[in-house]
Each structure stands twice: as C-alpha cells, then as structure tokens.
ROSE-725931 format. One record per residue (C-alpha): residue in one letter; x negated, z negated, y negated. Coordinates in steps of 0.2 Angstrom, whole numbers, padded with zeros to 4 digits, always signed. Layout:
N
AXZY/...
END
This chain:
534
X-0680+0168-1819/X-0670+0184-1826/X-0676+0202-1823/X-0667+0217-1829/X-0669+0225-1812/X-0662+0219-1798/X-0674+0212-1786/X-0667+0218-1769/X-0667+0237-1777/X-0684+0236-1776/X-0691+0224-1762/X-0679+0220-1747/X-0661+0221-1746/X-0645+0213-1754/X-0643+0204-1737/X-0660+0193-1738/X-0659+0190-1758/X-0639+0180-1752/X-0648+0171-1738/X-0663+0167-1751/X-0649+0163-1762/X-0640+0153-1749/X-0656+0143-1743/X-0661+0139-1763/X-0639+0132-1764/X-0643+0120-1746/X-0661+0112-1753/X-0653+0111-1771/X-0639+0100-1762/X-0652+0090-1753/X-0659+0087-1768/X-0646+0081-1779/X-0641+0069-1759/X-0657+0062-1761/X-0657+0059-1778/X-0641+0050-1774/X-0648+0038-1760/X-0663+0034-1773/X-0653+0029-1786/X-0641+0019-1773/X-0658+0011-1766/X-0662+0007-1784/X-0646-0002-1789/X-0647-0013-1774/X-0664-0018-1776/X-0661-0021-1795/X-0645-0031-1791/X-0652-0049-1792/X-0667-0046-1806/X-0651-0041-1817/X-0640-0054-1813/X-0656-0068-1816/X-0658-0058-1833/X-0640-0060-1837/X-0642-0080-1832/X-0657-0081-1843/X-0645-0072-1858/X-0652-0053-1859/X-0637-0045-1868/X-0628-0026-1861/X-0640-0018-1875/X-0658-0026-1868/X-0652-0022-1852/X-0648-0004-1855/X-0663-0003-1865/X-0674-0007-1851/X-0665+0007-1841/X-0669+0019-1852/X-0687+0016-1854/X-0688+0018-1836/X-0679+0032-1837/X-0689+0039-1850/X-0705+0036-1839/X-0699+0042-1823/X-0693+0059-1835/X-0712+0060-1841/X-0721+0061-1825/X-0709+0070-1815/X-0709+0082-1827/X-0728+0084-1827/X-0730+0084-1807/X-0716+0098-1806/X-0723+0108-1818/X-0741+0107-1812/X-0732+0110-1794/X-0725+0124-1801/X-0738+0132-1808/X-0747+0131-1791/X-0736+0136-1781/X-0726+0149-1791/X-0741+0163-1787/X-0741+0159-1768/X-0721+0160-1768/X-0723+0177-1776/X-0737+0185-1767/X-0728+0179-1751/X-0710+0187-1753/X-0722+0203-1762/X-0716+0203-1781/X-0723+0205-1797/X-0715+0194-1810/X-0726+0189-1827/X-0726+0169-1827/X-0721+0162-1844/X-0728+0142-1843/X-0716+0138-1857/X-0700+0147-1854/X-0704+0136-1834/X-0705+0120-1845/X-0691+0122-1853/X-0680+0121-1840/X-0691+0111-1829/X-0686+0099-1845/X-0666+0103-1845/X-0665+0101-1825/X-0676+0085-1826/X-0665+0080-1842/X-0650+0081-1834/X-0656+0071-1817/X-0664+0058-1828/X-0646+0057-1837/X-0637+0055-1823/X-0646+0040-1815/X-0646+0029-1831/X-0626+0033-1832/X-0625+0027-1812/X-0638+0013-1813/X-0631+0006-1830/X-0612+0006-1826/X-0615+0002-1808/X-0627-0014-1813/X-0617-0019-1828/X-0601-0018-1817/X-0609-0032-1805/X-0607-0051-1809/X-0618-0063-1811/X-0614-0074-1795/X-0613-0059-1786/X-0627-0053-1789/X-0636-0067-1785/X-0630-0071-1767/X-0640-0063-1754/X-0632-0054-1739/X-0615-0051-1746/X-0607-0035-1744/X-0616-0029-1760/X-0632-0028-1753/X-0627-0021-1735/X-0631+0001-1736/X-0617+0008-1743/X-0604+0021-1733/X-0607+0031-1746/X-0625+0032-1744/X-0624+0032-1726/X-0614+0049-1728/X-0625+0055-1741/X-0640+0054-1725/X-0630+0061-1714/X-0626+0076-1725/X-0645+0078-1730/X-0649+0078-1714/X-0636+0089-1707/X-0641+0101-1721/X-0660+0100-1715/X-0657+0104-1696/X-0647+0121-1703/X-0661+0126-1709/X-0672+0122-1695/X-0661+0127-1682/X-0661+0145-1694/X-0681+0145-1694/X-0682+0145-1676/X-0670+0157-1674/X-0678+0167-1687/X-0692+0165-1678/X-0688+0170-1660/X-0679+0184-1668/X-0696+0190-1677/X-0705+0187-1658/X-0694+0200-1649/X-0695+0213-1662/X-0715+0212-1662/X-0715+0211-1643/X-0700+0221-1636/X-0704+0237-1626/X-0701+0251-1638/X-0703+0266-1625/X-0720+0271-1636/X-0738+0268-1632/X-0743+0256-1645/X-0761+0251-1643/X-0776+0261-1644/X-0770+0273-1656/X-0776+0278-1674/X-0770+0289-1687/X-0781+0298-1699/X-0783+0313-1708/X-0796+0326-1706/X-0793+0341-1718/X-0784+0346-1733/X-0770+0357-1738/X-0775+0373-1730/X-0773+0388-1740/X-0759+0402-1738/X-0764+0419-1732/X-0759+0424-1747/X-0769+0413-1761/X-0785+0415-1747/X-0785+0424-1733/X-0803+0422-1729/X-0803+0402-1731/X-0787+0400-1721/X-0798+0409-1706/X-0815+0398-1709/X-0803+0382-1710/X-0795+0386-1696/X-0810+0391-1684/X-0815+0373-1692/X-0800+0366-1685/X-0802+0372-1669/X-0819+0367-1666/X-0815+0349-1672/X-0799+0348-1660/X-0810+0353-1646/X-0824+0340-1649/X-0809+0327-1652/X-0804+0334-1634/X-0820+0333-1626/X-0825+0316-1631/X-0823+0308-1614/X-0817+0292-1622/X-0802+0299-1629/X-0788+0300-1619/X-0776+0312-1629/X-0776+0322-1647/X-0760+0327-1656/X-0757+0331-1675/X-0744+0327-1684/X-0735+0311-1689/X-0732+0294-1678/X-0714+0292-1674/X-0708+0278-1683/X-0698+0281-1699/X-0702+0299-1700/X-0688+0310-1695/X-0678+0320-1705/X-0659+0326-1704/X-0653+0342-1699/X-0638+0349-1694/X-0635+0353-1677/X-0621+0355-1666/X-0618+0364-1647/X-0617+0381-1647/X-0602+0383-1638/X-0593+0371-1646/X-0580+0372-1657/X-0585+0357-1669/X-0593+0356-1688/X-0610+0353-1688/X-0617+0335-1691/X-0631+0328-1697/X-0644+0320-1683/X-0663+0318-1683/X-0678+0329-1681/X-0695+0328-1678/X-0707+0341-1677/X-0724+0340-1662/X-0735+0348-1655/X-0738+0350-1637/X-0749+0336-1634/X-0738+0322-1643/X-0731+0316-1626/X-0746+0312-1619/X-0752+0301-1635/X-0738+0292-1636/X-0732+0292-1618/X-0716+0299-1617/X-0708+0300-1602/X-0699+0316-1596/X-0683+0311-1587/X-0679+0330-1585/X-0684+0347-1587/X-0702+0348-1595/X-0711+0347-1609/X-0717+0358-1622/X-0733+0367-1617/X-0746+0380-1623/X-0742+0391-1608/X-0723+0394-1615/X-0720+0409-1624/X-0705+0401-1630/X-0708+0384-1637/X-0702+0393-1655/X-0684+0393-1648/X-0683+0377-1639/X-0681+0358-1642/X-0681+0341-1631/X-0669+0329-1632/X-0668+0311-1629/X-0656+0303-1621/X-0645+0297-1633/X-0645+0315-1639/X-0638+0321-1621/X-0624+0309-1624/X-0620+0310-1638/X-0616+0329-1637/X-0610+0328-1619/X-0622+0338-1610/X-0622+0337-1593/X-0634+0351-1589/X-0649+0356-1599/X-0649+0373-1593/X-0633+0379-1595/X-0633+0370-1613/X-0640+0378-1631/X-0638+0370-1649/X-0635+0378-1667/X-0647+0371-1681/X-0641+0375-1696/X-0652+0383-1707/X-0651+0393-1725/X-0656+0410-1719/X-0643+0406-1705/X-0640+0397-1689/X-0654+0394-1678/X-0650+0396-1657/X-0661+0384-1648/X-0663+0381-1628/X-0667+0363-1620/X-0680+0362-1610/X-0681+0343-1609/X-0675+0328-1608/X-0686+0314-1613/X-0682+0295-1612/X-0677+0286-1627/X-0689+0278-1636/X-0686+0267-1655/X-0691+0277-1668/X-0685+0267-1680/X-0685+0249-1685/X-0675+0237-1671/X-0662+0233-1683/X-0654+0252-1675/X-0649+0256-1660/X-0660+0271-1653/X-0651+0287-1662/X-0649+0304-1654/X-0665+0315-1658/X-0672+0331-1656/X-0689+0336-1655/X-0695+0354-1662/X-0712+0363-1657/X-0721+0363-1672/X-0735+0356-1684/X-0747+0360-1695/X-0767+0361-1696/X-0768+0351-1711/X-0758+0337-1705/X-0767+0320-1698/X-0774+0316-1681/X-0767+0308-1670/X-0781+0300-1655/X-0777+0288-1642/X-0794+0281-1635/X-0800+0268-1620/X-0797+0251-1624/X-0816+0249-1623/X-0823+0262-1630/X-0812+0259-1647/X-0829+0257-1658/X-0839+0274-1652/X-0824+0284-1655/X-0821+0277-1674/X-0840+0279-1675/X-0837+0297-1666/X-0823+0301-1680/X-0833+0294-1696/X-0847+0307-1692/X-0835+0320-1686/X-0826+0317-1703/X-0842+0316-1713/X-0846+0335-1708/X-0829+0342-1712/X-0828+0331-1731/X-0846+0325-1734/X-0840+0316-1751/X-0825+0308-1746/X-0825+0292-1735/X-0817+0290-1720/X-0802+0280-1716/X-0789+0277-1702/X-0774+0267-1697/X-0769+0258-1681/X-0751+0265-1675/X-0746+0245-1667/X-0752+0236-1687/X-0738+0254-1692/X-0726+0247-1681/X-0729+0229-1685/X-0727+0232-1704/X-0708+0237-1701/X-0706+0221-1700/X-0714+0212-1712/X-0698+0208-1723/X-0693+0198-1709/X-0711+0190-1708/X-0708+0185-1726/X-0692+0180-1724/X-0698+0168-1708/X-0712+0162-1721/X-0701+0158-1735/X-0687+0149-1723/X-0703+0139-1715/X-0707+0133-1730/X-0691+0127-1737/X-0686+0120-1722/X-0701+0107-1722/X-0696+0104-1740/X-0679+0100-1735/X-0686+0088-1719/X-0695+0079-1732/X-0684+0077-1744/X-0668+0073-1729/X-0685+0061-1723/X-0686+0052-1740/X-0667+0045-1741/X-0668+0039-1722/X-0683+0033-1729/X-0676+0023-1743/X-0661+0021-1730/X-0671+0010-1718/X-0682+0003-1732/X-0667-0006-1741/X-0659-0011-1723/X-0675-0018-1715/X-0678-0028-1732/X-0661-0034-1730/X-0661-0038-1714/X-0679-0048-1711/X-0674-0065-1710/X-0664-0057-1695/X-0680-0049-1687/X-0690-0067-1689/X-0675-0077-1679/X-0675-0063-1666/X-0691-0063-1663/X-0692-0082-1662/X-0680-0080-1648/X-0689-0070-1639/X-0685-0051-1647/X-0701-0039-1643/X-0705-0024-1657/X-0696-0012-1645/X-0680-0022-1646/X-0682-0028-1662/X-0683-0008-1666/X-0668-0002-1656/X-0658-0016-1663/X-0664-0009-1682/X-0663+0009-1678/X-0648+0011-1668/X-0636+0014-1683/X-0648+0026-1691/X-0648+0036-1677/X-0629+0038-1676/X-0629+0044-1691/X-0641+0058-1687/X-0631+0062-1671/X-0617+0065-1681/X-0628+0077-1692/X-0632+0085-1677/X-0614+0089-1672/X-0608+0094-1689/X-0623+0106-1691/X-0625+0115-1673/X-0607+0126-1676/X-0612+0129-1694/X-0629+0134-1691/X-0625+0144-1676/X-0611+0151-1685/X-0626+0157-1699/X-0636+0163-1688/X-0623+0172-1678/X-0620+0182-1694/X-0639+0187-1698/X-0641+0193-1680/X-0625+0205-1681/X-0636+0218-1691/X-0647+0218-1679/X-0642+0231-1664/X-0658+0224-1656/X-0657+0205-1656/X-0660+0187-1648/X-0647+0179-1639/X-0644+0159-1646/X-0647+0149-1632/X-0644+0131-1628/X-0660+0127-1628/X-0662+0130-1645/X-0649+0117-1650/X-0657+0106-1638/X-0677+0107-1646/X-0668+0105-1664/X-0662+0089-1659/X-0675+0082-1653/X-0687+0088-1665/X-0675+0080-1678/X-0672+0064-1667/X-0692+0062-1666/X-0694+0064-1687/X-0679+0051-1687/X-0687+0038-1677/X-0704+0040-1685/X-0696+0039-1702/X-0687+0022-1697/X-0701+0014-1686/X-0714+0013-1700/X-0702+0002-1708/X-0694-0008-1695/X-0711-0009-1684/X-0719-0018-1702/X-0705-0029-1701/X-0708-0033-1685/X-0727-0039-1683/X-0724-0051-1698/X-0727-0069-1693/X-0709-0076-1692/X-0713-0091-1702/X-0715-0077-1715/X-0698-0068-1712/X-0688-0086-1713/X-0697-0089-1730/X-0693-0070-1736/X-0679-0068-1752/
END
C-alpha cells in the first residue's frame, strides 16, 4: 500500500522495515514454490483423463476450454477467501506492528484481482501446453516415468522448505534475543517501583513568591509522609534512568583536549537507594554535603573513558554558556544500562539536582504494593482534589523499550507458520501424488509381510532426504541472517548449536506428520483393494 511518508520515519527503524521486506520476498517465493508443486500435482493427475478425452475425440479447443473454466472458478473463489482473509486480518496486522493506515476495500480488490489474475494466467499456460504436449498412449500407461514426481518438483520442496526453516530458525532467534533483553541484569532495581506525579509547575519567586513558599512547605510535608510510610523503602524525585539523559560537554580539567559531548543526568540524594545503585568508590551524594552543587558521580565507563585513575586528584570542566563549570568526583558508581540493550553501557555523569515539581519516585515492599498505591491516591487526592490519580511501573517502562522487537517477534511468528503451511501443503501434494502412485506397491508389500511402520519408512524415506537437504542449504543462510540482526545489538545472544538442532527436529517432526497421513491411509487399505486400484 503506498504512503507518502515513510513508514520507518515514524514507527521503528530502516533496519526492521528491510527484514519486513525481506521476510514478505521469502513467503512471496514460497508461494509462487507451492503454486508450482500444485499445478505439477495437477498435471499428473489430469494426465490420463486427458488422454481418454483425446481417445474419445475432444479437439485442443474443448480441451483448453475446460481449463479455462476451471480456471475461471478457481479465480472466483480465491479471490473471494483472500479478500475476506484480508479484510480480517489486515486490522490485526496493523494494530500489531502499531500503524495507522485508512483501509480502501476496493483499491485491496483490485490488486487482490491482478495478483490472482496473473497466478490464474500462469497455471492454464503450464497445464495447457504441458497437457497438450502429452500423447495419448503416453498418457495412458500407468507408472511410466510421466507419472513418477518430477525433479523439478522435488527441488521445488526442498527450496520451500528450506525457505520455511529460515524463518523459523529466525523466529527463535528472534526470540531468545527478545528473552535476554527482558531478563538480563541491567544493574537497576526493577521491581517495586512506580512513577507518578504529585504537584505542578511551581511558581518562580518572581511571578509568586508567597505560593512558591506554601507549595513548597506542601512539598515537604508530603515527602516526609512518603518517607515515613513504613512500607516504602525509598523516595527520590526526578526521572527514571532509562532514555532520559541529556548531552553535555565535558572534558578533564587538566587536560589539554576539546570538549566532547557525553551524558547527563540530574538526582537527588536519595536516587541511589531507589534504584540500587552500587558505590564502587568514594561516596554518594548526601544532604550533609555542603558541596553537592560542585560535584558529580561517575560511572564506570566514565572513569575509563577519561582515564582516571584516581577520583581525588581528578576534576572535570562542563561546558556551559555563562562559562566553564569545575566540578569534583566524589564517586564512583557501577555501571548500570540506561538505555536500551542494543548500546553498550555509555560514560555518564550524575549531577546533584532536581526539582520539587518533578514526579515521585517510590520504591515499596513487594507485599505491601496495594496500601501504598492506596496511601498515594489519598495522598494525591489532598494535594489535587480534582484531578485523578495515576502511576507507572518502572519494569512495564523498561519492558516497553522493547516493544519494537516484541512486534517484530509477532510479526515473524506469524509469517513463519504461514510459510510452514504453505512449504506443509507442497510436501503435502508431494506425498499425495507419490503414495497414489505408488499403492499397488503398498498392497504387494503388505501381502508379504510389510507392517505400517515399514510400509511408512519405505514411503517416506525419499521425502525426508529432501528435507535434510533443506536443512543443510538453510542452516548457513539463516545463521548468516541472523548473524547480521544480532551485530546491532552490543548486548546480544550467542547462536548456539542447539538451536540448529531443535529446528530440525521440529521441521523433521512437521515432515513426517505431513507424509504419514497419507502413507499410513494407504496403508491400512485392504490389499485386495490396492491390487484393484487404477
């Protein structure tokens, strides 16, 4: 569908709208390798019915004829079940990768119609040239070489499937990807921890001095109730630390070099203990320091990144427009990831400083998480009596940094299974033609002696090369996909073997259930039955 805007301007990245691309290029291709293997399916099974016709004296014309009308039928209701398919899904796909498109059911019919045309167009090409190309005797005589599978269509399976198993072998990669970020130690206390906001914008001294002071002695009685609650473990104000700090330029004060740009955040004195950051060195900042105005933390990135080896005999310039800034460390705190696991952890510095007006910060017992939301809704009720109270959890903040790859993961999940089914439904129509072919062989084995188990290895053993050598074509391709997602994330999964190893049995497993229906059919016919089939 066109759009004037580019989609990845506004919703993900450049990077996910080419592996969307990429993934909607493999199912197309499985598509057009199952169309393939139907219409080869088709042509064997029309074979003799054509060539009895041709006995009987149907000309070339009442032959193509016939084609076309079929074609015409299959064109009808394909077309109706992919436009009503469409129209289902076409919200769900939407809501699920987060865009706002206007649907247009006749501009979606109208190429529904040319994409359907064109399939429709192709199949009465192959089936009449192929069928007319055939000879009467030819046709006629079972199990000649015209009626084994084809190579081609044997190749044609193995490429759909091969196809299918990269994008499974992606989804769980994909998958195990999305499970480290949502699980792996970020150096933060996650849990336990709401945001919300209390007061407004206070007013400045100069547009109200006397409301400033009441706010204020408000403020302070509301932090000290906060603090007093005995199911609250710790109160800060200010923002949480993901995605939310800003540039400034800073350098060493008795260095020589330009200033660069690194990150900034600005705390108070109790944001350690919400978060649970740990001091690796020096202290932290504290109400009983005179100083705090004139000092900074570091993480540890940050003291590597500028070469100090000592704190105390180190001070940093930040540049500033009324001039530069001298400020002493008085810490050094471990790193923690204050920014999505895609980055490495990045040299930051932590300033002593917030405002009244900014939002609370709580982190509660794990049991007591009711009474203290119940605590705050009364406590907020008193300070804005007409304004309702609300709240976020700091882990669903963290967990939402993620949700582009969530939908990615959803998105690939999905098309995956299409492309199972559709990879499914040619070595469907693969072991369909071949057991058909083959069930005067399955009545003489079994009269010898054959059980369904043999009879089933016997039948199934030549499918399963095939998918074996879909296996071995896809593994470096897919690994090689894969390898590529991965290298944008400075935080990421290693692809183990075991991966390879649960993909191919999980494919084997679909194989042998798509062929056994088939062949195990076959085999609990009466062989009288089989001898007799045509």
């Amino acid at each position: 569908r066109p759009v004037e805007v580019p989609l990845y301007s506004k919703k993900g990245d450049l990077t996910n709208q080419r592996a969307m691309q990429l993934i909607a290029v493999i199912i197309l291709i499985v598509i057009v390798l199952s169309f393939a293997n139907l219409q080869t399916t088709i042509q064997l099974t029309m074979a003799d019915r054509i060539g009895i016709k041709k006995v009987m004296g149907a000309s070339r014309l009442s032959l193509g004829f016939e084609l076309m009308v079929n074609g015409l039928l299959y064109f009808c209701s394909s077309l109706v079940v992919a436009f009503l398919v469409y129209e289902l899904m076409f919200p769900y796909y939407l809501h699920l990768m987060g865009l706002d498109l206007d649907q247009d059911p006749m501009f979606d019919l109208q190429v529904l119609s040319l994409v359907l045309s064109f399939f429709i167009a192709v199949s009465f090409s192959i089936s009449f040239f192929k069928i007319m190309g055939v000879g009467v005797t030819e046709s006629l005589v079972v199990n000649t070489n015209l009626f084994r599978v084809p190579i081609t269509q044997r190749i044609l399976t193995t490429l759909q499937y091969a196809l299918a198993i990269v994008l499974l072998f992606s989804t769980s990669v994909i998958f195990l990807q999305l499970r480290y970020m949502l699980n792996k130690d970020t150096g933060l206390i996650q849990s336990n921890i709401i945001e919300t906001n209390i007061f407004e914008l206070f007013p400045s001294l100069r547009q109200d001095s006397v409301k400033r002071i009441e706010m204020l002695n408000l403020h302070a009685r509301v932090v000290n109730q906060l603090k007093e609650n005995m199911d609250i473990i710790a109160v800060s104000q200010g923002t949480i630390p993901i995605n939310n700090a800003y540039t400034q330029s800073i350098k060493r004060a008795d260095s020589d070099n330009d200033f660069e740009l690194m990150h900034v955040m600005s705390v108070d004195t109790d944001y350690g203990d919400v978060f649970g950051l740990e001091v690796i060195d020096g202290i932290f900042f504290s109400d009983s320091l005179e100083s705090d105005d004139n000092a900074v933390v570091i993480n540890e990135s940050a003291m590597r990144h500028l070469n100090i080896e000592r704190i105390d005999d180190t001070e940093l310039l930040m540049h500033m427009p009324g001039g530069d800034i001298r400020y002493s460390i008085i810490g050094v705190i471990k790193d923690f990831h204050f920014q999505h696991l895609s980055h490495k952890v990045k040299p930051l510095i932590l300033r002593n400083f917030y405002y009244a007006d900014k939002s609370f910060i709580v982190r509660h017992k794990a049991e007591a998480r009711k009474r203290v939301l119940d605590f705050m809704d009364r406590l907020h009720r008193d300070i804005n009596p007409n304004a309702a109270f609300t709240f976020y959890d700091f882990e669903d903040k963290v967990n939402a940094q993620y949700a582009n790859e969530k939908r990615m993961s959803n998105v690939v999940n999905g098309f995956t299974l299409v492309a199972i089914l559709l990879a499914s439904s040619g070595l469907f129509t693969f072991a369909y033609h071949e057991t058909k072919r083959r069930t005067k062989e399955i009545g003489i084995r079994k009269v010898i002696g054959a059980n369904r188990i043999q009879i089933l290895f016997v039948m199934g053993k030549s499918l399963l090369f095939n998918i074996l050598v879909a296996l071995l074509l896809a593994s470096p391709i897919a690994w090689y996909l894969m390898d590529v997602w991965l290298a944008d994330f400075a935080n990421r999964v290693e692809i183990s073997w075991w991966v390879f190893v649960g993909v191919s049995i999980v494919t084997c497993l679909l194989a042998v259930t798509t062929v056994s229906w088939q062949t195990l059919k076959a085999a609990r016919m009466n062989p009288v039955e089989s001898l007799r089939y045509e």
